[in-house]
N, C-alpha and C positions, 0 to 999 in steps of 0.2 A: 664250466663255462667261464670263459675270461671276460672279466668289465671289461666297460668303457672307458678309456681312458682321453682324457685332452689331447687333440693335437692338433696341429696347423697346418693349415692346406696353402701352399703357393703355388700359382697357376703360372705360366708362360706363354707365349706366343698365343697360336691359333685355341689352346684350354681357355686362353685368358679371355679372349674373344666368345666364345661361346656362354662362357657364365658371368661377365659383366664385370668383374670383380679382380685385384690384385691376390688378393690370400682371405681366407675366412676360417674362422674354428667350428671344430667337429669335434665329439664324442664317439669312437670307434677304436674295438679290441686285434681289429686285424686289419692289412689292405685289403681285403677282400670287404670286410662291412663299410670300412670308410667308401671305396669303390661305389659299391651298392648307394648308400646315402645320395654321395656325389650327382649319381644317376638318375635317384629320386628325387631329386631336390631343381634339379636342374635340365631332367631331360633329355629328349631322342639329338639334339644338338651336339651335347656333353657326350652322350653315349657315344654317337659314332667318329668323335675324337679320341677319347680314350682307348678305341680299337688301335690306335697306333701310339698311342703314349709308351711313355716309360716311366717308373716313378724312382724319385729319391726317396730314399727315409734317414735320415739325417744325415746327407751329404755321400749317401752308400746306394748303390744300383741296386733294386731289387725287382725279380719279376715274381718272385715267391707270392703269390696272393692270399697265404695262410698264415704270414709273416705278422707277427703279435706288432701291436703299436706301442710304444713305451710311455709313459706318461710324458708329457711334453713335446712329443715328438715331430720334426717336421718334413711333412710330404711333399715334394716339389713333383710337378704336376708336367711332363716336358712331351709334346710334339716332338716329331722331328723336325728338325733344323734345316734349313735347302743353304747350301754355300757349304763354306769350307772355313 
């Protein structure tokens, strides 16, 4: 089993609006626990934005949800975006 490792959540737009907050820290070995936390921490709000998210993990796309979190690492939290 993989620790927990430090890492920083930044939220964006309509994320950001749902859970109150610019960015916060978490303890989580994969996107998949950090995800989960997220959703327990914060709720059926959070939840049904994150069905359309996309996440960074340090400035890199990932939808992999099994994808290990590095010590330090940071999650950016993104809705989609309406415009161009």
């Amino acid at each position: 089993m993989t620790s927990p490792n430090p890492v920083t959540v930044r939220y964006f737009a309509g994320a950001r609006a749902a859970v109150g907050v610019d960015t916060e820290a978490r303890e989580a070995a994969t996107l998949d626990d950090l995800v989960g936390q997220l959703v327990h921490a914060h709720g059926d709000r959070l939840e049904k934005v994150l069905t359309a998210c996309s996440f960074l993990v340090d400035g890199t796309s990932t939808r992999d949800r099994a994808s290990v979190l590095a010590p330090g690492a940071v999650v950016d939290v993104l809705p989609p975006f309406a415009g161009g």
